[in-house]
C-alpha positions as CSV (number, residue, x, y, z in Angstrom):
1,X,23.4,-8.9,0.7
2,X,21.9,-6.8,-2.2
3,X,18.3,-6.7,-2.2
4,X,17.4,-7.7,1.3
5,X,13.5,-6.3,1.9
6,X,12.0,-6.7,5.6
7,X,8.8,-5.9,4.9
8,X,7.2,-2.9,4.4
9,X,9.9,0.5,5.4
10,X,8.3,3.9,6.7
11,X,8.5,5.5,3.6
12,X,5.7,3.0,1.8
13,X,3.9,2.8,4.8
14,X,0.3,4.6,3.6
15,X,-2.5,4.9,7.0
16,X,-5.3,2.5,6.9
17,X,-8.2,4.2,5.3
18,X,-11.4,4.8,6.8
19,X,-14.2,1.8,7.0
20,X,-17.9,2.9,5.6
21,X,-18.9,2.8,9.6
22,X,-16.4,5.2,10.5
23,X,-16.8,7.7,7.8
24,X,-20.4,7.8,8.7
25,X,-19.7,8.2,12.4
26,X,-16.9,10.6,11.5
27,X,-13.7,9.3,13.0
28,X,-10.8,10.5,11.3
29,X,-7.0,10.4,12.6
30,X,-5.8,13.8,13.2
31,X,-1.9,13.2,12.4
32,X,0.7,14.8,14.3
33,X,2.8,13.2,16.8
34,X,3.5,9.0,17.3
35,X,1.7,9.3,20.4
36,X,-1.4,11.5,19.0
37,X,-1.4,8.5,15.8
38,X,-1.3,5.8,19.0
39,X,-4.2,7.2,20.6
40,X,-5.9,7.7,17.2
41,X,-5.8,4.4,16.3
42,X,-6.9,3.2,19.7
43,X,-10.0,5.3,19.3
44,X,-10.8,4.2,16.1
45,X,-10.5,-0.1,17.3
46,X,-12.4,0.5,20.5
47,X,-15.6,2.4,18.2
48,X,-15.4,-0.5,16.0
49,X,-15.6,-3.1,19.0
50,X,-18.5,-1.0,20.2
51,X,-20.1,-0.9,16.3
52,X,-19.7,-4.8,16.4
53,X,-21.3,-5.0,20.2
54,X,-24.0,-3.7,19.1
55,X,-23.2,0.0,19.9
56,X,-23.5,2.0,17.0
57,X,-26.1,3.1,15.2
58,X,-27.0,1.3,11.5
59,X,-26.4,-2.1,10.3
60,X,-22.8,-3.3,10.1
61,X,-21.2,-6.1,8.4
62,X,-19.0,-8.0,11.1
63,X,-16.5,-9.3,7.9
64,X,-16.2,-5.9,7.2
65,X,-15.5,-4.2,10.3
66,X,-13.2,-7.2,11.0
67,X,-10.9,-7.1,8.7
68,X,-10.8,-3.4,9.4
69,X,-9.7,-3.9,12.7
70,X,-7.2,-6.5,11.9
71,X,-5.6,-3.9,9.6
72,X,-5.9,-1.2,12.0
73,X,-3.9,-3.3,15.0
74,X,-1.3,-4.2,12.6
75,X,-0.4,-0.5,11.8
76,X,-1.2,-0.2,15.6
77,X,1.5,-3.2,16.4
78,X,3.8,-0.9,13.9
79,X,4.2,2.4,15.2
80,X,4.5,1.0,19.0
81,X,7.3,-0.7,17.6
82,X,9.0,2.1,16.4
């Protein structure tokens, strides 16, 4: 059973960094606690929706902020699973 790898453990687990959008709107997560790192990420999917609704300020590139929020509800999927 040597050598048996289910993906990727906490310890290699690094956060999603932030998307040009966000560092420009200035969303950051704040750390802390699971649930403060929850509501974090929640935050930072629903100003992304709003940025690809139309909702933010600036141009946006919907590939960009997509793949962002595909990465960002993986890590989401991930620490609710904890």
């Amino acid at each position: 059973m040597k050598g048996m790898g289910f993906g990727n453990s906490p310890m290699k687990q690094k956060p999603v960094p932030l998307s040009e959008s966000e560092k420009k709107s200035g969303t950051r997560i704040t750390g802390g606690s699971k649930q403060e790192a929850i509501n974090d990420l929640e935050d930072r999917i629903g100003f992304l929706r709003d940025d690809l609704q139309g909702g933010g300020t600036g141009k946006v590139n919907a590939m960009t902020i997509g793949k962002q929020l595909t990465k960002l509800q993986a890590q989401l999927k991930k620490l609710r699973a904890k």
